[in-house]
C-alpha positions in Angstrom: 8.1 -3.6 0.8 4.9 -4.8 3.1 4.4 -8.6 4.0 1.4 -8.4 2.1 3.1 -6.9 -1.2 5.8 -9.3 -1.3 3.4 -12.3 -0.6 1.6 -11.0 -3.4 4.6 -10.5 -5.7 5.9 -14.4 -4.9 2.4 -15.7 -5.8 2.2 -14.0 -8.8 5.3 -15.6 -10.2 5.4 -18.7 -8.4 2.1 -19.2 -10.8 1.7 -17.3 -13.3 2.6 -19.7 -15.9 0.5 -22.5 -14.8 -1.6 -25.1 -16.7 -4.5 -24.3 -18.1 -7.9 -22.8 -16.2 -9.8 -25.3 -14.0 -11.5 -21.8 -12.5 -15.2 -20.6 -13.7 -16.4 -18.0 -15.2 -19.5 -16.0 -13.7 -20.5 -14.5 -10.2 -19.5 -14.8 -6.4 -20.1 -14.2 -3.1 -17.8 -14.2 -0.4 -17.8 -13.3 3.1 -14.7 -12.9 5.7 -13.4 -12.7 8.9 -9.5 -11.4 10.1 -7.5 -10.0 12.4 -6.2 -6.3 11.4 -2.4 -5.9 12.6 -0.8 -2.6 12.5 -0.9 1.1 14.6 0.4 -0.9 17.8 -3.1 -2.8 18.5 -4.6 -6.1 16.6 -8.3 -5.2 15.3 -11.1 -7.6 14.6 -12.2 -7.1 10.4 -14.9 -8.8 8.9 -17.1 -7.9 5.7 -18.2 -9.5 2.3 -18.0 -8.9 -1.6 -19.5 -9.4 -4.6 -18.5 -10.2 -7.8 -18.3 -11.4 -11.2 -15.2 -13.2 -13.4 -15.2 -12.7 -17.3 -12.8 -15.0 -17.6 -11.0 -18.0 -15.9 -8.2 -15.3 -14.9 -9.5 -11.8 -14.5 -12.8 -10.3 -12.8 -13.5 -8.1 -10.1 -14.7 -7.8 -6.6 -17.3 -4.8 -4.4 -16.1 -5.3 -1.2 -17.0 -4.1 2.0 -14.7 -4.0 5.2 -16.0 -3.3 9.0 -13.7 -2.3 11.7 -16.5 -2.8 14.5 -14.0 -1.6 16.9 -10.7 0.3 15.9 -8.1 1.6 18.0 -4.7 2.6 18.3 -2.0 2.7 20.9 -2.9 5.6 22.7 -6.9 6.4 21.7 -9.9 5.0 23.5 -11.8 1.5 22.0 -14.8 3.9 20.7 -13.4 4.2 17.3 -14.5 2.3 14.3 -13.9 2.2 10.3 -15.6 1.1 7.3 -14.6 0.8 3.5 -16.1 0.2 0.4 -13.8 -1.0 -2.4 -13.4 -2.0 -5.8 -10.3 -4.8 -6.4 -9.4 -6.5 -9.6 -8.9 -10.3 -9.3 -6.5 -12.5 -11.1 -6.2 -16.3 -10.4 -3.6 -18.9 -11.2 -5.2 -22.0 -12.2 -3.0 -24.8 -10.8 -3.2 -28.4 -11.3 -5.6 -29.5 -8.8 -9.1 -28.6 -9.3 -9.9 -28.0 -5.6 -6.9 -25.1 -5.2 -7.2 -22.0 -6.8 -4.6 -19.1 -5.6 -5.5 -15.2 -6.3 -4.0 -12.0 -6.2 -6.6 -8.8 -6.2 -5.6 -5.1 -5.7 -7.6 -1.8 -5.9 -8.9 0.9 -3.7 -12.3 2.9 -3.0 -13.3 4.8 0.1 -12.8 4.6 3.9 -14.1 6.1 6.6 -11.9 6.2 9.9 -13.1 7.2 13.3 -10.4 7.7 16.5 -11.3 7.7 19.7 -10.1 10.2 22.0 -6.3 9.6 22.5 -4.8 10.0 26.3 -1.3 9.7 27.9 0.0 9.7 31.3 1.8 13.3 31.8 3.5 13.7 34.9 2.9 17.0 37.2 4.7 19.0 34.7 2.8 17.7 32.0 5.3 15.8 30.8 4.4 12.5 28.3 5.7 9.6 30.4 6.3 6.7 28.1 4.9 3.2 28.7 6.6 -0.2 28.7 5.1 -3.1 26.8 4.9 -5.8 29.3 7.1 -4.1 31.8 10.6 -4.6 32.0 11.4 -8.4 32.7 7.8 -9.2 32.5 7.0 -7.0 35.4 4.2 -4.5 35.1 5.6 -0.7 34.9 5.4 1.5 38.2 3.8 4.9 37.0 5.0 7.7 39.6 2.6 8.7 42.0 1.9 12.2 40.4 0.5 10.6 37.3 -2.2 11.9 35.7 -4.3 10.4 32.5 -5.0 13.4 30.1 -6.7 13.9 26.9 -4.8 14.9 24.3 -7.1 15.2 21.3 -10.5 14.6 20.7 -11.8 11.6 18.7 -12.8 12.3 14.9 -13.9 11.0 11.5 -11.7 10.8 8.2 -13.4 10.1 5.2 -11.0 9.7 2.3 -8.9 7.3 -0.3 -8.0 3.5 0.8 -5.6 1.2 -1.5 -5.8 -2.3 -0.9 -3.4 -5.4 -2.4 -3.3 -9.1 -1.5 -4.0 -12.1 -2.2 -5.0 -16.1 -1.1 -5.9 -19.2 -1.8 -9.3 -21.0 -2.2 -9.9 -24.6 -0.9 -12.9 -26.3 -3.0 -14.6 -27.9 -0.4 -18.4 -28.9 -1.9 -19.4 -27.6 -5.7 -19.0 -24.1 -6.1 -18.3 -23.4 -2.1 -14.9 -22.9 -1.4 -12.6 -21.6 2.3 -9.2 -20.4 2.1 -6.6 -18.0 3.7 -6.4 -14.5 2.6 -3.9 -11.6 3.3 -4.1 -8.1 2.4 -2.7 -4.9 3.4 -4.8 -1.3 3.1 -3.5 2.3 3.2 -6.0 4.9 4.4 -5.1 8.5 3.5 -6.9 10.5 6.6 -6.4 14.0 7.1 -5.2 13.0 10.6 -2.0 11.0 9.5 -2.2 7.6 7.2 -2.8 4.5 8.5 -1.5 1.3 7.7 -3.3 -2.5 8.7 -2.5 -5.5 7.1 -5.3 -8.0 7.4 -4.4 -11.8 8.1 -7.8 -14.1 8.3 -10.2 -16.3 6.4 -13.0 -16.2 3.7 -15.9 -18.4 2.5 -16.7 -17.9 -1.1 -19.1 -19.5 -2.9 -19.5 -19.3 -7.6 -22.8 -19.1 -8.7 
């Protein structure tokens, strides 16, 4: 099970059964800023959502996500990604007025572009694998034939995303509120899945 499922799951029953709503009904904004881990390189996320709550507990967000500069361990930084999503909210009302903790799950569509990927080959065209760091913390020695080669060209995937997570919101001033968040996405691509798991912050603010 992801970090983000299981933080999800220990929130959910941490609180489920907790006293009754301080939360409000009605609209929100929110906007948000994180750090995407996953397929060996740390991506900058950031987006915003929209949304409305029918009740204390249960309403739903439009999200959009940016990835203004995606890449992987062995493609070039020209990639990007962008999703549009539709997660369901639920939040635990807790004693204090000024914390409220969430879970939200759902999915929508992404769009993934790669960069070009590339590996040193040696002269036989053999991959020749790279050390993180180097060995002992000394940079790796790549042998003197070495060549950087393209091994596929970048591309686009369009296709399903699934999203679950979850947070907590810090009232700081009337309806405005700040607050961890964690989530983890699946994109389906044509091109192999990918995996992130987004670790940041968001500002939200109840109408």
């Amino acid at each position: 099970m992801s970090l983000a499922c299981r933080f999800s799951l220990i929130l959910a029953i941490a609180l489920g059964c907790a006293v009754p709503a301080h939360a409000q009904e009605g609209a929100r904004i929110s906007g948000f800023f994180a750090g995407a881990l996953g397929e060996g390189d740390t991506n900058i996320a950031a987006g915003g959502a929209v949304g409305y709550r029918f009740t204390p507990r249960f309403g739903f967000d439009f999200e959009a996500l940016a990835l203004p500069d995606f890449e992987t361990d062995n493609t070039s930084g020209n990639g990007r990604g962008v999703a549009f999503l539709t997660n369901f909210v639920t939040e635990f009302p807790s004693p204090a007025r000024w914390l409220t903790p969430y879970v939200e799950g759902g999915g929508g569509v992404a769009e993934i572009r790669r960069g070009s990927a590339f590996e040193y080959q040696d002269r036989d065209g053999r991959p020749i694998a790279l050390q993180r760091g180097g060995r002992g913390g000394r940079p790796q020695v790549l042998p003197d034939d070495a060549r950087l080669t393209r091994i596929a060209e970048g591309r686009s995937d369009t296709s399903l995303a699934l999203t679950v997570g979850g947070g907590v919101d810090f009232s700081v001033w009337r309806g405005l509120a700040v607050g961890p968040n964690i989530s983890y996405m699946k994109f389906f691509g044509g091109a192999g899945d990918i995996d992130l798991t987004r670790i940041g912050a968001r500002m939200s603010y109840r109408f």
